[in-house]
C-alpha positions in Angstrom: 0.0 0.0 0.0 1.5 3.5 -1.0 2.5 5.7 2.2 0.2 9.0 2.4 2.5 11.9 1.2 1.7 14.9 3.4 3.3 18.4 3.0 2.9 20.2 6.5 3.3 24.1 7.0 3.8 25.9 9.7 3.9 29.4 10.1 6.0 32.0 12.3 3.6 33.0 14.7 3.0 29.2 15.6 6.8 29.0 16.4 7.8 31.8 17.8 7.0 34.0 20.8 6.4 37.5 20.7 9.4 38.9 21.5 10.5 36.9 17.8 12.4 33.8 19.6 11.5 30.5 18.8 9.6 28.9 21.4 11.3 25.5 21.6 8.8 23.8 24.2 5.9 24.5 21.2 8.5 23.5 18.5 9.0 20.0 20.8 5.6 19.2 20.7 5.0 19.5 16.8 7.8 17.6 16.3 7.1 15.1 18.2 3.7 14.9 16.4 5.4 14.7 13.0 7.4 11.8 14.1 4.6 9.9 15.0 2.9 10.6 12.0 5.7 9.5 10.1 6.1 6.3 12.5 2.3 5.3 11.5 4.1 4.8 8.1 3.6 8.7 6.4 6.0 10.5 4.6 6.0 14.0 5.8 7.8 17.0 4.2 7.8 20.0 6.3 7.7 23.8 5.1 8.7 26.3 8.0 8.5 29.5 8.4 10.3 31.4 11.1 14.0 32.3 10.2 13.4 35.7 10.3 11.4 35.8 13.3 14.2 33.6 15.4 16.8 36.3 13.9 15.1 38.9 15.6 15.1 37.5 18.7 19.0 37.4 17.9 20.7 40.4 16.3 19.3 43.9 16.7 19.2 45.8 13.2 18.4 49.9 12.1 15.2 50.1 11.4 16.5 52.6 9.0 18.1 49.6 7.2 17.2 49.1 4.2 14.3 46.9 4.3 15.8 44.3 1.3 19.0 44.1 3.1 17.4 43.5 7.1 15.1 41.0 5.5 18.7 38.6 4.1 20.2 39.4 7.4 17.3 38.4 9.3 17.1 35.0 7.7 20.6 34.1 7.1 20.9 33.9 11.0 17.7 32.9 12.2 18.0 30.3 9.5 20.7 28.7 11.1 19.1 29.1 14.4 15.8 27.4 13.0 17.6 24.5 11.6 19.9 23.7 14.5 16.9 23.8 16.9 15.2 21.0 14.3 18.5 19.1 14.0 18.3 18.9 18.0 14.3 18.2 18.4 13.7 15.8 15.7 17.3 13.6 17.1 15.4 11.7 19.8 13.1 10.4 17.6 16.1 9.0 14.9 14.8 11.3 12.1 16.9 12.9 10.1 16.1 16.5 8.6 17.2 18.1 5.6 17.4 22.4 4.8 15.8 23.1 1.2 16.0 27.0 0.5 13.6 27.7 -2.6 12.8 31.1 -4.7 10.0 31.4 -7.0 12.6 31.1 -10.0 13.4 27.4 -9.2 9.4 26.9 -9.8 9.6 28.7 -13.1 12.6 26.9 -14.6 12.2 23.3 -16.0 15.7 22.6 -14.5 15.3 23.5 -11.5 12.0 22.2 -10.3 12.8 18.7 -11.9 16.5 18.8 -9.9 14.4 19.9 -6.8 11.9 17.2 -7.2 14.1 14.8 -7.5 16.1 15.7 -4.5 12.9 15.8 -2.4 12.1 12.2 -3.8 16.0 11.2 -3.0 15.2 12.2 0.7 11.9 10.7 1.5 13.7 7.4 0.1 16.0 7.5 2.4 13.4 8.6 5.2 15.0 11.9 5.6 12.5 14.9 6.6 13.1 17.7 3.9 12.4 21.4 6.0 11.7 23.8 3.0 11.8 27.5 3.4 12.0 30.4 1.3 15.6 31.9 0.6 15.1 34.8 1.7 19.1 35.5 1.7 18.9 36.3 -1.7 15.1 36.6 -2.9 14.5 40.4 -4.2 11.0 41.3 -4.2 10.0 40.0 -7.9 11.3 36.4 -6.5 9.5 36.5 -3.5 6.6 33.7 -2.7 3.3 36.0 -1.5 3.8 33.9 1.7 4.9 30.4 2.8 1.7 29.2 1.7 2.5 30.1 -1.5 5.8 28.0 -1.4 3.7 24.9 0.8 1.2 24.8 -2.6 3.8 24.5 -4.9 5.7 21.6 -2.8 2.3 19.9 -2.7 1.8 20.1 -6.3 5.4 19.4 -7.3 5.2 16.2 -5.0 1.6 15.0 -5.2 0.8 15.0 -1.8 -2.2 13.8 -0.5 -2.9 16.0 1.9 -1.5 19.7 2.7 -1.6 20.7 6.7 -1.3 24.3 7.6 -1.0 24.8 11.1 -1.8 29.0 12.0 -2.5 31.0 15.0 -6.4 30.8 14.7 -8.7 28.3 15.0 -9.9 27.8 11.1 -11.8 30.0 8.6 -14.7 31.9 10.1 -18.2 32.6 8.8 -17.6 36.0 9.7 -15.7 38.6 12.0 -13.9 36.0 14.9 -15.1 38.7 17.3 -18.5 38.4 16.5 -20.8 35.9 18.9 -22.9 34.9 15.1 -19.2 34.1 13.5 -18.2 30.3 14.1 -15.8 28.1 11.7 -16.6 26.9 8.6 -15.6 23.1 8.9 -15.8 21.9 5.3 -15.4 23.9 2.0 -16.2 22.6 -1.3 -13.9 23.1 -4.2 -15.8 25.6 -6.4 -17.4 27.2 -2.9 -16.0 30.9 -2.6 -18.1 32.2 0.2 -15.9 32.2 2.2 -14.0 35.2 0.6 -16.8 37.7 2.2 -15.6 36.8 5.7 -12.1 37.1 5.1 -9.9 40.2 6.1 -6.7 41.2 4.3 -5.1 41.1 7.5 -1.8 39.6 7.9 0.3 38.2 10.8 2.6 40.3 12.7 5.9 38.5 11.0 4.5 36.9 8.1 3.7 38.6 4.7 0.6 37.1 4.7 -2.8 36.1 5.9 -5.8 33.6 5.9 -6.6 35.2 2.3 -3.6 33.6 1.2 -4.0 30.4 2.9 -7.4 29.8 1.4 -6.2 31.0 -1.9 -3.9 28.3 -2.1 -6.3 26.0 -0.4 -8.7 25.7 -2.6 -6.5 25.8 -5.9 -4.6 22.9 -4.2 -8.5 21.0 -4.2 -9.3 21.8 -7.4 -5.7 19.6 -8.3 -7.1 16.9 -6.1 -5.0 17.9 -2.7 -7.1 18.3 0.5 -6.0 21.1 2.6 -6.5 21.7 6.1 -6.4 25.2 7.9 -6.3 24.2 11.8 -4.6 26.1 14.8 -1.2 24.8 15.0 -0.8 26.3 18.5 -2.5 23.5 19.8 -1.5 20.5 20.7 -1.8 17.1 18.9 -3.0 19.4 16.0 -1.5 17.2 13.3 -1.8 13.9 14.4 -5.6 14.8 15.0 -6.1 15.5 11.6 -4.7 12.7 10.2 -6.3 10.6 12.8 -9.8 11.7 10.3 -10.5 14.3 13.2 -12.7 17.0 12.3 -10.6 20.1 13.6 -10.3 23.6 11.6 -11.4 24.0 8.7 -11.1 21.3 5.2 -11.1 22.5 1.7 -12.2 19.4 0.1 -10.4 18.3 -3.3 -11.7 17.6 -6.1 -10.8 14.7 -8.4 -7.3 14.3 -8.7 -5.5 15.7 -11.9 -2.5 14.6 -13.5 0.8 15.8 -12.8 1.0 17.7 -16.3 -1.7 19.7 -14.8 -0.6 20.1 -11.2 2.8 21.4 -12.6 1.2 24.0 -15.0 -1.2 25.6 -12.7 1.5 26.7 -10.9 3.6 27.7 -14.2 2.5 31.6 -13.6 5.5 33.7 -14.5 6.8 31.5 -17.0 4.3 32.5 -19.6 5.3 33.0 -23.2 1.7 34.8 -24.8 -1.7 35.7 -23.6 -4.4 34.1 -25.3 -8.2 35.7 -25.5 -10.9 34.2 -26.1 -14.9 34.8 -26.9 -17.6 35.0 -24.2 -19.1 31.6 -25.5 -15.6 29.6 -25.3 -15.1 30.5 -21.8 -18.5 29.1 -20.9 -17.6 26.0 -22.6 -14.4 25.7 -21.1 -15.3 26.7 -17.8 -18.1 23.9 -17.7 -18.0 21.1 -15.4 -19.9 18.9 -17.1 -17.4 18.1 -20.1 -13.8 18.1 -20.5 -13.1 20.6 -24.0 -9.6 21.6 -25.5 -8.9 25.4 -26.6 -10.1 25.6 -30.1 -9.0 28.0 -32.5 -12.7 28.8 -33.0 -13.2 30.8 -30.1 -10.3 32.7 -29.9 -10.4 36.9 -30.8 -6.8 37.6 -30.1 -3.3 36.5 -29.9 -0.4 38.1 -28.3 3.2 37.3 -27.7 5.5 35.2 -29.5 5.2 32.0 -28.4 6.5 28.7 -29.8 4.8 25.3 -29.4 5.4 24.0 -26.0 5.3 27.0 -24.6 3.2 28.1 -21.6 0.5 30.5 -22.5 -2.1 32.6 -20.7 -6.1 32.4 -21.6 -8.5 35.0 -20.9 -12.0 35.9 -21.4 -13.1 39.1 -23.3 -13.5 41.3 -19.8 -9.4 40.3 -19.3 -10.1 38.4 -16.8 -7.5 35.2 -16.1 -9.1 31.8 -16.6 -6.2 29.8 -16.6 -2.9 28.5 -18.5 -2.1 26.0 -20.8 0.6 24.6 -23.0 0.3 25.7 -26.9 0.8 22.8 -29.2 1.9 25.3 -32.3 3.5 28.8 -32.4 2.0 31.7 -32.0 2.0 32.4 -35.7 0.1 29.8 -37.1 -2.1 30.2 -33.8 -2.9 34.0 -35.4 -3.5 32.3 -39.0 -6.3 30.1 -37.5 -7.9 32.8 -35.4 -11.6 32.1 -35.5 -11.5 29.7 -38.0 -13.4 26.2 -37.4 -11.9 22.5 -37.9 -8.2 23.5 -37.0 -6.3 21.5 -34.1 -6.7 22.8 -30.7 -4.4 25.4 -29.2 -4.2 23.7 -26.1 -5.3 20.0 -25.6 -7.1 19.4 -22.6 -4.8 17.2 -21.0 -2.2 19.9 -21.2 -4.9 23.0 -20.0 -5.5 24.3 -16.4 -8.5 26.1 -15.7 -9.3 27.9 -12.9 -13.1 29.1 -12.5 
């Protein structure tokens, strides 16, 4: 029988205290979860946030600093800090754990993410724990992740996890304002539900870059590929091994059928587009259907641009400009222009090689 993959991330506020050091007697606990997860025969990669927040409970910086410069400095201590205090928690329990630093470029490049997923798939063999974090030591803003949770969704996809766990400093997603007595937590969401985006602030955590908009976000893209996600407080104990016990804690984004690989690695492709691709109010409809599977036809599309070769990653969207989705063209933009409109031609983008997202 296959061993569940599970992709667990935890952010800053769960580890650390609020002066910014990490609070090891927390950090124990989850570990020691995580191990016996592992022990009931999982295999469990971890995504961590907190470098920065365990470097400021270490060197004091200018606030006048520049912001770039404090954020590398920051990490490339606490990093060290957050790894060593790993190394030393997950020893008693013989595991092994591994530092992977990530930017959004080694998701963008071919290269890369297959030299990265094959190093994750190198380390799980060998029952090594791989701790992923971003590398903030030399990420400048345009190859920054929006959050961890950004970087947790695309280690999900890349690996085809099961199951994503992401352990916060609240108790789920809320029906409404958490300090309203009507408010109480949502405990399933469906893949196409979106309700829950009225009860959501932008606000974000006091170290993070981020917030429950982003988790969500990336929750319920990851169930649309087939990945469950669940949202839980991760300052509570037992937290992990209760969910994977089948406990109904937090809040689940519940996946949908699971897609092929193919898919899972271009709906995460954004960046690495070659061409935009629009298309008529009719063809969106069809493609945005649920109730059959349709390839971009040349048919329905008003307008090309870029210059994009087959094999390429393009963009698709509808005639208000709105994003629907990517896909991989299966000709060059040039013939793609020739056929604009025109019935009977080969599809742009095969469905087995298109990612939709409404």
């Amino acid at each position: 029988m296959p061993r569940e993959r599970i992709v667990i991330k935890i952010g800053t506020n769960v580890i650390t205290k609020d002066t910014g050091l990490l609070d090891i007697d927390h950090m124990r606990h989850i570990v020691a979860d995580i191990a016996t997860v592992i022990r009931g025969g999982a295999e469990v990669i971890l995504v961590s946030s907190g470098a920065m927040g365990a470097g400021r409970g270490i060197v004091a910086l200018d606030e006048k600093e520049d912001p770039v410069v404090r954020r590398q400095t920051l990490a490339a201590v606490g990093q060290v800090a957050l790894m060593g205090t790993y190394a030393s928690l997950f020893r008693p329990h013989a595991i092994v754990p591994a530092q992977v630093l990530a930017t959004k470029e080694d998701f963008r490049d071919r290269t890369h993410y297959m030299n990265m997923k094959n190093c994750f798939s190198s380390l799980l063999r060998q029952g090594v724990i791989p701790i992923v974090n971003e590398n903030d030591v030399v990420s400048v803003t345009e190859l920054m992740f929006t959050e961890n949770d950004e970087l947790a969704g695309l280690v999900s996809s890349m690996m085809n996890a099961e199951r994503l766990i992401i352990l916060t400093s609240v108790d789920g997603v809320y029906s409404g304002d958490p300090e309203s007595p009507d408010a109480h937590i949502i405990e399933t969401i469906a893949p196409q539900d979106i309700s829950w985006q009225k009860s959501i602030a932008p606000t974000k955590s006091s170290f993070g870059r981020g917030g429950m908009k982003t988790k969500c976000a990336v929750a319920q893209k990851l169930a649309t590929l087939g990945i469950r996600t669940h949202v839980v407080n991760g300052e509570k104990q037992h937290a992990i091994r209760e969910v994977v016990a089948g406990k109904n804690i937090g809040t689940t984004f519940l996946p949908e059928r699971q897609r092929s690989n193919i898919k899972k690695r271009i709906a995460y492709a954004y960046g690495q587009e070659k061409g935009t691709v629009y298309i008529k109010k009719d063809a969106r409809e069809i493609l945005t259907s649920k109730q059959k599977t349709c390839s971009l036809l040349p048919v329905g599309i008003t307008k090309i641009e870029g210059a994009f070769e087959k094999g390429d990653i393009i963009q698709i969207k509808d005639e208000k400009n709105q994003r629907l989705g990517l896909g991989v063209a299966e000709y060059p933009a040039d013939t793609a222009r020739k056929y604009i409109g025109v019935k009977g031609k080969k599809p742009l983008v095969h469905y087995d090689y298109l990612y939709i997202e409404k």
